[in-house]
Structures are given as structure tokens and as C-alpha cells.
N, C-alpha and C positions, 0 to 999 in steps of 0.2 A: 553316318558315313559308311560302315560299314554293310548294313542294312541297303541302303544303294546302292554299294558296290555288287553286293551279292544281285540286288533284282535285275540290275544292268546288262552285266555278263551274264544270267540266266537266258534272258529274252533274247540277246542278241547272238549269243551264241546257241542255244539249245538245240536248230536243224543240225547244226554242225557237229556238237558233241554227239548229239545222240546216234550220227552216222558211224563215228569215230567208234563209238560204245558198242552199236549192234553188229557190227564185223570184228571187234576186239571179241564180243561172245562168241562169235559161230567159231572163232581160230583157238580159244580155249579148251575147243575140243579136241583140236590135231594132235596136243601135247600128249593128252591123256592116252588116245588112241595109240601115237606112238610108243607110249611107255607099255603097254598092254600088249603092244605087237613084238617088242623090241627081245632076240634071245637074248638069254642072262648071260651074261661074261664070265668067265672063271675067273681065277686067281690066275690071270697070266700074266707074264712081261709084252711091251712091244714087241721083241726080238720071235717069240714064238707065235703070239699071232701074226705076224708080216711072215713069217717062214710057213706056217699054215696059209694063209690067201696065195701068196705064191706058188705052191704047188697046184691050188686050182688055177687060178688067173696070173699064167707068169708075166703078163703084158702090163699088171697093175702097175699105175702111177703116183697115185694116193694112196693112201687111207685117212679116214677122217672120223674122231669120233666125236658124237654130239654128247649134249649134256644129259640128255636121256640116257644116254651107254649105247644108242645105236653107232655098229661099228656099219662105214659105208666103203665101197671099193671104187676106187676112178679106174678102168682101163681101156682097152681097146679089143673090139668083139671084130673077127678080120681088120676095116680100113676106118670101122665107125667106131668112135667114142663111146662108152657105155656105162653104166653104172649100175651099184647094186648095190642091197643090204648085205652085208653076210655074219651067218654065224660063229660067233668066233670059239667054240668047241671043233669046228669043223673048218673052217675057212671056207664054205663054201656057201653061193650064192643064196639068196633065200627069199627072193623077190624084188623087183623094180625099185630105187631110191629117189626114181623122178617123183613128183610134188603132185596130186592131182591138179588139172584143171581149176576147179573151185577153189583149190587152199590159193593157191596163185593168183588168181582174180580178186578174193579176199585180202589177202596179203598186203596186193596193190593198194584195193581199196582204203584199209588200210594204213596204213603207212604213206599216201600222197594222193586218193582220192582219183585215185587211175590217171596223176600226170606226174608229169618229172619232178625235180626238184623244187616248184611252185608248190606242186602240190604238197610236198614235206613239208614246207612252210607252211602254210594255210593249216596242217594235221598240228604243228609243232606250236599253232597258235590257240588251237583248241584245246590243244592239251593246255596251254596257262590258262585260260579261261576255266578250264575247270579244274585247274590247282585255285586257281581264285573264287570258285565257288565254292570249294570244299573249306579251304581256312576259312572265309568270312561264314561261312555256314556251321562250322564249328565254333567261333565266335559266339554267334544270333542264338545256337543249341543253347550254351552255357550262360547266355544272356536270361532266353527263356525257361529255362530250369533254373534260374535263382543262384548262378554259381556254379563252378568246373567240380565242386565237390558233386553237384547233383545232377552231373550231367548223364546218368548211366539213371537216372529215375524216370516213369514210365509219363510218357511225352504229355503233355497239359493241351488242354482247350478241344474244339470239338470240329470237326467235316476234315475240309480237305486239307487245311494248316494241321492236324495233328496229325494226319495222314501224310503230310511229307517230311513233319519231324521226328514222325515213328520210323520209317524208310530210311532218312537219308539218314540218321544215328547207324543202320545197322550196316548199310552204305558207305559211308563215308570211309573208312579204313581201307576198304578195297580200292575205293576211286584216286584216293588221295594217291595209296603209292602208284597207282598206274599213272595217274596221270606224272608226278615227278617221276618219274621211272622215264616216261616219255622224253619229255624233255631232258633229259638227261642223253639219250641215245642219239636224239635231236643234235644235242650239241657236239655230238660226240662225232658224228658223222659228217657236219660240218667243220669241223675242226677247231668248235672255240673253247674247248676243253687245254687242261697238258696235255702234253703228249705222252703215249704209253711208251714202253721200253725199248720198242720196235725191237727187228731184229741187228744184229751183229754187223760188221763190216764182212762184208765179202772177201775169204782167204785169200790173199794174194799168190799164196804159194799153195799146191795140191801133190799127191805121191805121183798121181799120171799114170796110176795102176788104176785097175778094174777087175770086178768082180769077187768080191768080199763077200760073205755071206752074211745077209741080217743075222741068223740063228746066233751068231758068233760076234757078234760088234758089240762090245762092252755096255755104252750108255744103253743102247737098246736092251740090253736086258735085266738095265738095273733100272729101268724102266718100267712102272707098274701099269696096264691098260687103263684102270681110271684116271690119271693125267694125262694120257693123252689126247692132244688138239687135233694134230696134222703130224704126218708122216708125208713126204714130199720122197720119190727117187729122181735120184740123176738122168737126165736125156740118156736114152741110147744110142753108144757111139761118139759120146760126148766125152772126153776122159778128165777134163776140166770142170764137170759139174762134181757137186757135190749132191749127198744126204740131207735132206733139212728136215729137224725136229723140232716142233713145238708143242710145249705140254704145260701145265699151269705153272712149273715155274718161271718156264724163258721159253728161248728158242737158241738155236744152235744149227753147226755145221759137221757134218762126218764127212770124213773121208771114203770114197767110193772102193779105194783098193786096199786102205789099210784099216776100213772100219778105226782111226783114232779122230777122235775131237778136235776141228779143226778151231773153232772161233764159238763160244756163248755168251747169249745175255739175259740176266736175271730178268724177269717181268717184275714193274716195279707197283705202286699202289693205285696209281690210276689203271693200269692193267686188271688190276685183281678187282679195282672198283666199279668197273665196267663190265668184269663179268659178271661179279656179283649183279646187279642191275638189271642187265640181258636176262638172267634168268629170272628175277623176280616179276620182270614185264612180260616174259613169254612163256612161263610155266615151264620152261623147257630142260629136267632134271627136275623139275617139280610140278608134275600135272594135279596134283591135289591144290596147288597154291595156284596154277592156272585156270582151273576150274572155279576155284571162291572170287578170284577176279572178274571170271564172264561171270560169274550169277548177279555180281555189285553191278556192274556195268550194265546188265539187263532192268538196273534202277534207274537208271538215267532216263530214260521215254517216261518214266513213271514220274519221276518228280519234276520233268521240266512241264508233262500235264498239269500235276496237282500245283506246282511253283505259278505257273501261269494261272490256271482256275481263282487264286486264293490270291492274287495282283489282282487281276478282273475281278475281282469283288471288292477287294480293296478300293479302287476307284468309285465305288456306288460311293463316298462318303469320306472315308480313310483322307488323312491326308499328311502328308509328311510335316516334318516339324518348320519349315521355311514356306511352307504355302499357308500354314494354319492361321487361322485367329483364334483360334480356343484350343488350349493343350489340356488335356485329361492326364493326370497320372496316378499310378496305382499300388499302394501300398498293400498287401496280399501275401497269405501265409499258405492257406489251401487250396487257392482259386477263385471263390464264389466272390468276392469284390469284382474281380474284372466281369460278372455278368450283368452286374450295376452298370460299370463303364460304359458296358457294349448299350446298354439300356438308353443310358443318355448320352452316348455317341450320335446311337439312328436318332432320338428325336431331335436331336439339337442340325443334326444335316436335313432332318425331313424340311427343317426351317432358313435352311439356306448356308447355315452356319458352317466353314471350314475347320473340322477337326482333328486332331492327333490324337493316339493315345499311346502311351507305352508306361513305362515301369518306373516306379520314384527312383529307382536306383540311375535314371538316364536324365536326374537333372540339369540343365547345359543351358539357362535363358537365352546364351547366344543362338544355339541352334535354331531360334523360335524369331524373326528377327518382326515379324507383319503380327504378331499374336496380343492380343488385348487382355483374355482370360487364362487366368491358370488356375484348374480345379484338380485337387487334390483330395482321390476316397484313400484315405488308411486305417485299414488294419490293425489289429494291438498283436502283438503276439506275447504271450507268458505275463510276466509284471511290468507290462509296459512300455517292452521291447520293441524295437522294429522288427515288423514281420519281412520276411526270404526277400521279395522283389522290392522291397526301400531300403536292402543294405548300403549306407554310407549316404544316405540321403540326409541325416540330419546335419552330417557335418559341412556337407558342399549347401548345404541349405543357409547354413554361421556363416561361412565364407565368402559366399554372396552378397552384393548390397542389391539392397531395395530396385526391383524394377519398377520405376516411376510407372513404365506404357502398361506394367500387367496388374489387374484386380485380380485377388486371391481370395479362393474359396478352400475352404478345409472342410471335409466331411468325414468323420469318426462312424468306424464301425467296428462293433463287439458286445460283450454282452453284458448286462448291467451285474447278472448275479458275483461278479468278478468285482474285489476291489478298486484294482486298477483298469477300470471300463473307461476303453477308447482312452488309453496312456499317453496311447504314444503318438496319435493325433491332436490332442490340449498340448501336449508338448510341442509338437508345430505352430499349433494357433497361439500360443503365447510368447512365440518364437518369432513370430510374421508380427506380431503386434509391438514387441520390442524393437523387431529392425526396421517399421514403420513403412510395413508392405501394406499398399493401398486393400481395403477390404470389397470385395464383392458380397460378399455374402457374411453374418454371424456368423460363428463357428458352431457347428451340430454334429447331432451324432445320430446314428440307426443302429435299435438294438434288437439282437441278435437275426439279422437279415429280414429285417420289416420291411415289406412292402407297402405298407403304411405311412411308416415314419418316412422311409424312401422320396413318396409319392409326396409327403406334406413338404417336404424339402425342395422338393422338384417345383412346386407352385411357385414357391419364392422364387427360387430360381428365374421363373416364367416370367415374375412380376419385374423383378428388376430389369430383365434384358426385354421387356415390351413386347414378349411374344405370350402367345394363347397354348401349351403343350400340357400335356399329363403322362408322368413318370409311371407308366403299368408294367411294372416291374413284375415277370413270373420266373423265381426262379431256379436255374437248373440243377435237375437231379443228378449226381454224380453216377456217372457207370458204378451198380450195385451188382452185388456178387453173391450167390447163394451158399453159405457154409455149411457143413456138413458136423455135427457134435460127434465127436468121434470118442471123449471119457469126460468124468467129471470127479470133482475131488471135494467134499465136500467138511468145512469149518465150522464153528458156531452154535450148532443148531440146538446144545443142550441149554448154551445161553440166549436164546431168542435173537441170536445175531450172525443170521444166514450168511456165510461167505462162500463161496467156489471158487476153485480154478479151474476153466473150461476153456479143453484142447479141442478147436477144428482143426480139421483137414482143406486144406485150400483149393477149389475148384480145380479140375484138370480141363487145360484149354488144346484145345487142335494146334500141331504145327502152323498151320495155313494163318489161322486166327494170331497167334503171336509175331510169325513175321510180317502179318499187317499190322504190329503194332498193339494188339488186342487182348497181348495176353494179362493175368491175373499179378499186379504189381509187383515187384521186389519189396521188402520191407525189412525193416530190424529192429532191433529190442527197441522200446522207449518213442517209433513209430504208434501213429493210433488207427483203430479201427474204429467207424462208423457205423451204429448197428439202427438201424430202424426197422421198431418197434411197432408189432401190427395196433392198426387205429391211428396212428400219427406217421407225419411227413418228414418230423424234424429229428434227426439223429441224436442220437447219442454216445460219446467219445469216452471210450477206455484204451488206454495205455498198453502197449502188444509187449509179454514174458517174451517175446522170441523172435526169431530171425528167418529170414526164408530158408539159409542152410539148414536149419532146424525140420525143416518138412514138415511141420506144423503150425498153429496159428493160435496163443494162448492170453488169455486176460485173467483178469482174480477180480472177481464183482460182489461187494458185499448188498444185499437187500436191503433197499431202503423202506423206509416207511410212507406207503403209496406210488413209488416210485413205478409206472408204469413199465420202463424197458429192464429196471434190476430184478423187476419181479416175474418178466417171462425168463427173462435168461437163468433167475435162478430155479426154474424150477422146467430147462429145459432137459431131456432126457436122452443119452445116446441116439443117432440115427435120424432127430431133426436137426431142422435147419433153423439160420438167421439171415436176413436179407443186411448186408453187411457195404460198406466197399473201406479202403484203404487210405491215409493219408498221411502224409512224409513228416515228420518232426524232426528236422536237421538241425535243430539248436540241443535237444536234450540227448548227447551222446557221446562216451568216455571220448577224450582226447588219445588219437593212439602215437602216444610220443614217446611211452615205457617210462614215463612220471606216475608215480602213484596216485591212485583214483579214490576217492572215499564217497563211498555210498550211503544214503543217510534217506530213511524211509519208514513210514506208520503206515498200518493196517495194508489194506488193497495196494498201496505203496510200494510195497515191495515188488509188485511184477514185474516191474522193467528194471528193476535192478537184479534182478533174481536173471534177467535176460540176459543183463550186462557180463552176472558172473561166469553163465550159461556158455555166452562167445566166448570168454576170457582165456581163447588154447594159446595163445604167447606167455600165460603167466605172466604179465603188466601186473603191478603191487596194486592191489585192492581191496580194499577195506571195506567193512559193512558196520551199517549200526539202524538196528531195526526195532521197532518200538511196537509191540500190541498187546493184546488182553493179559490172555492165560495162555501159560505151555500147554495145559492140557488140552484147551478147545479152538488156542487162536496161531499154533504155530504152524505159518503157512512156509512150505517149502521147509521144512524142516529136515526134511534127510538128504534130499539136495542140497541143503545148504553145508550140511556134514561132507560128503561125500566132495564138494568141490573145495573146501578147507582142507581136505583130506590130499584132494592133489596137486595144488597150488593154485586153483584157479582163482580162489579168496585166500588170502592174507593174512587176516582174520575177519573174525565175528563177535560184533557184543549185543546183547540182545535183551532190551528192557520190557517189562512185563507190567500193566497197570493196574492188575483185578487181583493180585495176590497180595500173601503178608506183609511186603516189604513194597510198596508200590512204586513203579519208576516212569517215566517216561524218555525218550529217545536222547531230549536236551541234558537231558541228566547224566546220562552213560556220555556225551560227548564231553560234559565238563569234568567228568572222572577221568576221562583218557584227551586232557588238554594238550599236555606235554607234548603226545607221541602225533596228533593233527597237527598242533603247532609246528612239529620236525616235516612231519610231512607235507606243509603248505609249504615253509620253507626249503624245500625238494624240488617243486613244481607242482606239485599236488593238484589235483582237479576235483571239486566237488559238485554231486548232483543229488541236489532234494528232489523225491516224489513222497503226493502225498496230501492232506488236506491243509486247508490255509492256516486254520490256527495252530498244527505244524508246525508249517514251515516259517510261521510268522516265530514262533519257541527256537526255531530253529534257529532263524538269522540272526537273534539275541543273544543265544549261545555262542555262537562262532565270532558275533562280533566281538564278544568277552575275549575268546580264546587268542584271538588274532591281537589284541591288543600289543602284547609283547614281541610282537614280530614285526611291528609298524606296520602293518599292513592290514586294510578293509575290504567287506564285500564289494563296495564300489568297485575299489579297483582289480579284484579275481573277477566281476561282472569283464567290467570295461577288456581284460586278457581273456576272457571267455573260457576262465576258469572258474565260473561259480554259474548252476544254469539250474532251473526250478520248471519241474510238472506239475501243479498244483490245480487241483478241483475241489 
């Protein structure tokens, strides 16, 4: 639905916004201009600048000042009307207040598309259309980043779709308030608003004297120049008019001969909310703020392109979820699943076949109403988990009865060297077999991105649905990044048990290349990096000490034996590089609730919680309990970890040692300090294992003991997404 709405209003309005948008830019400029041109005002009252312009221009009628501070003058030059800016150190003139030509034709343009009041409506309609692009398009962001937590992460998939979600993320802020800004003045000027405070009742009764002196009329000089709106004088020869003042409180009435306050009224909150507004739409007292709105708006031609390019290609095949007979959906923690999808998306249209594809987290069989197949690739993420784009799939999946009209395929992808290989896929397939969903296919799995396994799948596939196709799957390489070894730290090596911790420097990218989207990812503690290894294609994933505030890019890699990528990185040297890229782990990261955090980590283990401590400038209660060799050759971050105990950023620290007199391990210091876990689960407490399996496997056993007394289990700190495991 919403995904419709957005393509809809895109297409059918985009000549129209993007008019709307490329005149809203060229007038971003006037604001700026004027504030650049505009003299600086002193510390005056009304009372002295109206006696200053006066003495040049006694014929003035007005004064008027704008939200820029430009003070303007209305009077009469001999028989003709005239206007002018003036300075208000001098009261005198200081050039023409007429509008150019162009700002005027712009304006029009504009604001009603160079016609009357149609024309406001037809601008006033654009403007909802692109309020209704921007919300469903912030929607679609948060949809395709996995969730409104990751919606500030650096945009996924690859051509002109990332290129308009890199754009309109940086976009959207500026368009949204222009456009409700818009609409709001829209209504405003037609009248379907409250009403504002208007002015006063007209004094009935006046002194019938004349000529009073501004310098000397009270309100006017308790009066400060930045409130005022309008200064109005009474007709000449008129002894019945009055003084009319408006300034951001009210407006009011003076008397002409006694300078006293005839009649005022407060401005009330529609008043003040509509200036507010006016200026936030026209930069106007804020040319910096009008200026970042024409830069947004100069996005609009760019994504109603790339919006439209990436619909037009859509059609080659894509097909929405009510036209489909075969729905894909994709269970996906890093991205590379959905290049499977996209894989047998094309072959399965090169064959005639009406596709969809989107994310397990969009499961809705109503939406799908003509659809016979439902294949499902997922993902494992951690022990079993559902990976980012099938959050809450399993449970609307229980919820669901059996759709008689859809055969189901479930395809498992992960890696076998993992206990829990393709968890969380056998967990669907035994799921669908319970609630006695018709089967298309066995349930399989592809391990670690075989094109292979893929391919042999794909056959079957072929066979049942009586088509002739081959899944040749290649593929894609993630945008890689060249790091830069900037130190290294070096553990182990008296014990034959090489460890480092190695600080890059993170690529420095061009302006130009980040705001198309390009630049070098955001990331944080307990994020991974992907490093490939010269001689092979296939990465390798360590755990990041640090955060991008950090300005550096750190892992703790211990050398394995034969290990191809531990063995160049340990023995890399200041000044090279690693062909690296970046990948988001939003399940493994403290909860920031100001509940105590307990960190629980062996050997290499330690870096992302050493991250954790690292970020920890709120002081959030955090606990550490870290397990390795020997102090002497294995204590990694060891004066770190003093130094941040030292200022509160940890909590404490207990820290088991395996190679000495008294040997310990991690599980061990956890059962010695049950009491003080137990108090702190029952606090809110959040726990995060990093670190190797049989670890974390000592681990779970331990806490399950501890927790006993609390009633309470890993299941359920899992299930409240307070109990979360990095484990390799």
C-alpha cells in the first residue's frame, strides 16, 4: 500500500513538483541576498527610528520591517508613491525596496504557477503530493534499512534504487518541512485555518488633536526595532485617524495627538504559528535555513529521474503483490540473499512467470490474492535468529493458517561451520510442515553463498514447475574500501600465540561522492568488517573495537594456524593496506536505556566490548568479565581497560586468567560474582557474549545456573533482546 502510494503520487505529480521545487530554489536565494545587503540595526526603539526616517522622508506613511531586519520606508517622492530601504543608524534612504523583475515572476511562479487563485490550488496540491511522497518514502527508507533504528545506515542495493535512497534520506528533512510549511500558508490564506488575533476594534472615541511626536509616544519607545511588523501613520488632515502598531506581540492603536494607547490586541498562537512557518518556508530571518531548503528541493528533478528509471525497470519483470503468481521473500542480514532473489527473480520472468519480491518482514497472503508460489530464501543470523529484513516474520507466519492456493518453498542460507546452520530457516520448514502448508519444494539449504548448491536447487526447482532454466548465480561483490594500517599492538608472541590489535584509518571520501550517497559507511563498536584476503574472493569477518566517532577503524585478530586472512593481517606493517568493506550488526549492541550492561568475553572477544566500554561517555553501569591466557603475554587492552574503570566508563572488571598457577576461566569469575549478575539481571541488566563457541556455549551454562534464583532464563533475556551472542 504504501509502496503504491509513493510510485503513484511520484509519477503523476513529479512535472509539477519538480516546477514547484526549481523556483522554490532560484527564491532561496533572495533571502540570503537580502540578509547580506540588509544595514545592521542598533539597539533602537521604534520611537527613534520613526524620528530618524522622518527627518529625511517627512511624507513617510509606513515603516515596515521584515524578518531579515530590513527596515523599509512607504512614502511620497512629490505626487508619486515611492519606497525605499533605509538605514536605520541614519534614517536615510539606501536603495530601491521595489522586488526585481525575476524575484516577482518567480514568486508568481511560485506560489500559483503565473495564475490566480487556481493556480494556489493546483501549487497547494503539489505541495500534498509531496508531503505524501516524503512520509511514504520515509516509510519504504525504514522498511528497506531493516527498521527506523537503521534508518541513518548507509542505503543497501546497487544503480539507480540506491541512488535515490541515498538522495532522498539526505532530502527528505528539507522537503518534508517545505512542503507542510506550504500547505500550511495555503490554508492559511484561504482561510481554513483559526483565525489569528486580528487587530482591535476601531476607537470609537479619539483626542481630535494632532501632531504628537513619535520621539515622545510612550509605546513607541518601549518599543524594541526587532518586534516590529508595521508602523502605519494617520492620513494627513485627517484628525480621526489614528497610529497603528504591529509588532510580534499584537497590534494596537495610538493616538495621533496625545500619543496614548487608544485600543490593543495580544497576537494569539495561531498568529505566532504562522509566523513561525512563513519563515521556516521562505528563509526569511533565516537565509541559512532558506538556502539548505533550495539545495533539498534541487533533489526533486534528481529523484523523480532516478524514481521513474528504477519503476521502468521494474516493469521488465517486478511485479507487485496482486498481479503476482510467485512471491519471493527474503530473509537477509547483510544483503547478499537478495542477490539470489534478484537471480531467480530474472529467470523465473525470462519464463513468463509473474514475480514479487520483498522482505519476510512483509508477510500479508492477503496482499498476494492471484499467487500460487511462495518461496522463501532466509538467512540465520547469530544462533538461529532471524536475520534484519524477517523481523516478526515468524510470528505473523504462527498466526497465519495454511494457504491452501500457495505451495511453499523454504531455502536456508548460512554456513555449516556454525552450529546453528540455516536455524532459522529449519525453524520455518518445520513450521510450515506443522501448520500443513502445502510443500513446493523439500526444504534445503546453500552453504556459505554456493553458487553450486544454489544452482542444484534451482534444477529442482525447474523440474517441478516444467520449465527448462539454470540458476547461474554470480555473486555480488560488496563496495570494498582500501584501509590504511595506521599502528599495531602486538600479544602472544612469546607464547606461539600471535594476537594484535590493528588500528586503520578509514578512507577519506570527497564531498561530492558522499552526497551521492558514496561515502565510507558509518559504523560502531560490535559492527563487522569484511576483509579479503589476497588469493581468495571470500571475506573474512572480524568484530570492529570502535565506532566512527572514534576516527578510527580497530579489530584484535589472533593467528590462526594456516589461516590465510589471520596470517596476512598479522603480520601487516604500519602504512599498508587491506581491501576491506563494512557490515552493520544491529542485534549485537548495549541497550541505551541506563540499565546496567554486563559484558562477558574470551580472547579476540574482547574488542567489541572493549568498543562498548570505549563509547560508554553517559556512564550506563557496565560490567566486564573477560577471560584469556596470561597477564603477562595475553592482556589485551589492559591499560584501557584501567583507565576507563578509572573514570566510570566500566563499572567494574574481573578478569580470568587460563595459563597460570591458579587457572580460571570466564564461566568461572561469572559463578564467583552470581549474587551481584543476579541483582543486576534483576535491574534490567543486558547481557552481551563475544567470543568463541565453546565459550559461549560455558557461558550459557553458567548464567543459566545464576539466573535460576531469579526465575528467570536465557530464553526469555533472548526473547526481551536482552541476552545477544557474537560468536565465531
Amino acid at each position: 500500500m504504501i509502496r503504491s502510494l509513493h510510485r503513484w503520487f511520484g509519477l503523476i505529480a513529479a512535472a509539477l513538483i519538480t516546477v514547484i521545487a526549481a523556483s522554490g530554489t532560484a527564491l532561496s536565494v533572495f533571502p540570503a541576498i537580502e540578509g547580506l545587503s540588509t544595514p545592521v540595526a542598533q539597539d533602537l526603539s521604534v520611537a527613534e527610528l520613526t524620528a530618524r526616517i522622518q527627518s529625511t522622508e517627512p511624507s513617510v506613511e509606513q515603516i515596515k520591517r521584515a524578518p531579515s531586519g530590513r527596515i523599509t520606508a512607504y512614502y511620497f517622492d512629490g505626487d508619486q508613491p515611492a519606497s525605499a530601504i533605509i538605514d536605520p543608524a541614519t534614517g536615510s534612504p539606501t536603495g530601491s525596496a521595489d522586488a526585481s523583475a525575476v524575484e516577482r515572476w518567480l514568486t508568481n511562479l511560485h506560489r500559483a504557477l503565473l495564475l490566480d487563485d487556481s493556480g494556489r490550488l493546483i501549487v497547494a496540491s503539489g505541495a500534498a503530493a509531496l508531503a505524501a511522497l516524503n512520509l511514504s518514502g520515509l516509510f519504504l527508507l525504514a522498511r528497506r534499512a531493516g527498521g527506523w533504528r537503521h534508518i541513518l545506515k548507509p542505503a543497501k542495493g546497487v544503480g539507480d534504487r540506491r541512488f535515490h535512497a541515498a538522495i532522498s534520506r539526505l532530502a527528505l528533512p528539507g522537503l518534508l518541512l517545505s512542503s507542510l510549511s506550504a500547505l500550511w500558508m495555503t490554508a492559511s490564506t484561504f482561510g481554513y485555518l483559526p483565525a489569528g488575533a486580528g487587530a482591535p476594534p476601531f476607537p470609537s472615541q479619539v483626542s481630535g488633536a494632532v501632531g504628537a511626536q513619535v520621539a515622545s509616544i510612550p509605546l513607541l519607545q518601549e518599543t524594541p526595532i526587532d518586534t516590529l511588523r508595521t508602523l502605519s501613520f494617520p492620513a494627513a488632515g485627517d484628525a480621526s485617524d489614528v497610529f497603528t502598531l504591529k509588532t510580534a506581540a499584537g497590534e494596537g492603536y495610538i493616538d495621533q495627538g496625545t500619543g496614548k494607547l487608544l485600543a490593543w490586541k495580544d497576537s494569539n498562537q495561531v498568529d505566532r504559528l504562522t509566523d513561525v512557518i512563513t519563515m521556516l518556508h521562505t528563509g526569511q530571518g533565516m537565509a541559512w535555513l532558506g538556502l539548505l531548503l533550495g539545495v533539498s528541493a534541487l533533489a526533486v528533478p534528481v529523484l523523480s529521474w532516478t524514481g521513474l528509471a528504477a519503476w521502468s525497470k521494474s516493469r521488465g519483470g517486478k511485479k507487485s503483490g496482486s498481479e503476482a503468481d510467485t512471491v519471493i521473500l527474503v530473509g537477509s542480514e547483510g544483503g547478499t540473499t537478495w542477490g539470489f532473489a534478484e537471480t531467480l527473480r530474472r529467470s523465473l520472468s525470462e519464463h513468463g512467470m509473474r514475480v514479487h519480491v520483498g522482505p519476510m518482514s512483509s508477510f500479508e497472503p492477503a496482499r498476494w490474492p492471484i499467487a500460487q508460489r511462495l518461496i522463501l530464501l532466509a538467512a540465520t543470523y547469530g544462533n538461529g535468529e532471524a536475520p534484519v529484513s524477517a523481523q516478526g516474520f515468524l510470528e505473523r507466519f504462527q498466526r497465519a493458517p495454511a494457504d491452501k492456493a500457495l505451495s511453499l518453498a523454504v531455502l536456508g542460507f548460512g554456513d555449516r561451520s556454525f552450529p546453528a546452520y540455516c536455524g532459522y530457516a529449519a525453524d520455518i520448514a518445520r513450521l510450515a510442515e506443522k501448520r500443513g502448508w502445502d510443500r513446493l519444494l523439500p526444504y534445503d539449504t546453500v552453504d556459505r553463498q554456493s553458487s553450486q548448491d544454489f544452482s542444484r536447487w534451482g534444477r529442482d526447482l525447474a523440474q517441478i514447475l516444467g520449465l527448462s532454466f539454470e540458476l547461474d548465480h554470480l555473486p555480488t561483490r560488496p563496495k570494498t574500501w582500501e584501509l590504511s594500517l595506521v599502528s599495531r599492538r602486538d600479544y602472544g608472541t612469546s607464547v606461539q600465540a600471535t594476537t594484535v590489535i590493528l588500528r586503520f584509518t578509514p578512507p577519506r571520501v570527497p564531498l561530492w561522492q558522499r552526497l551521492a550517497g558514496n561515502a565510507f559507511p558509518r559504523f560502531e563498536a560490535g559492527d563487522l568488517v569484511g576483509i579479503l584476503p589476497e588469493g581468495s574472493e571470500v571475506p573474512r569477518f572480524y568484530s570492529l573495537a570502535s565506532g566512527t566517532k572514534d576516527g578510527f577503524l580497530e579489530i584484535c585478530v589472533r593467528k590462526q594456524a594456516g589461516g590465510l586472512c589471520s596470517g596476512q593481517l598479522t603480520a601487516l606493517e604500519p602504512g599498508q593496506t587491506v581491501t576491506a568493506f563494512v557490515r552493520s550488526n544491529p542485534s549485537f549492541r548495549p541497550l541505551r536505556s541506563g540499565r546496567p550492561i554486563i559484558l562477558i568475553g574470551a580472547g579476540t572477544g574482547i574488542g567489541p566490548l572493549a568498543g562498548f566500554a570505549r563509547a560508554n561517555t553517559a556512564r550506563q553501569p557496565m560490567y566486564l568479565y573477560f577471560g584469556t591466557r596470561h597477564p603477562a603475554s595475553d592482556a589485551l587492552y589492559a591499560e584501557e581497560l584501567a583507565g576507563w574503570k578509572e573514570d566510570g566508563r566500566l563499572a567494574g572488571v574481573s578478569t580470568a586468567f587460563s595459563r597460570t598457577a591458579n587457572p580460571a576461566y570466564v564461566q568461572d569469575i561469572l559463578h564467583k560474582d552470581a549474587a551481584r549478575i543476579g541483582r543486576l539481571i534483576t535491574a534490567g541488566g543486558h547481557i552481551l557474549v563475544c567470543g568463541g563457541r565453546d565459550m559461549a556455549a560455558g557461558v550459557a551454562a553458567a548464567l543459566a545456573d545464576i539466573l535460576i534464583p531469579q526465575g528467570v532464563s536465557l530464553a526469555t533475556l533472548k526473547a526481551e533482546g536482552r541476552y545477544a551472542e557474537d560468536v565465531y
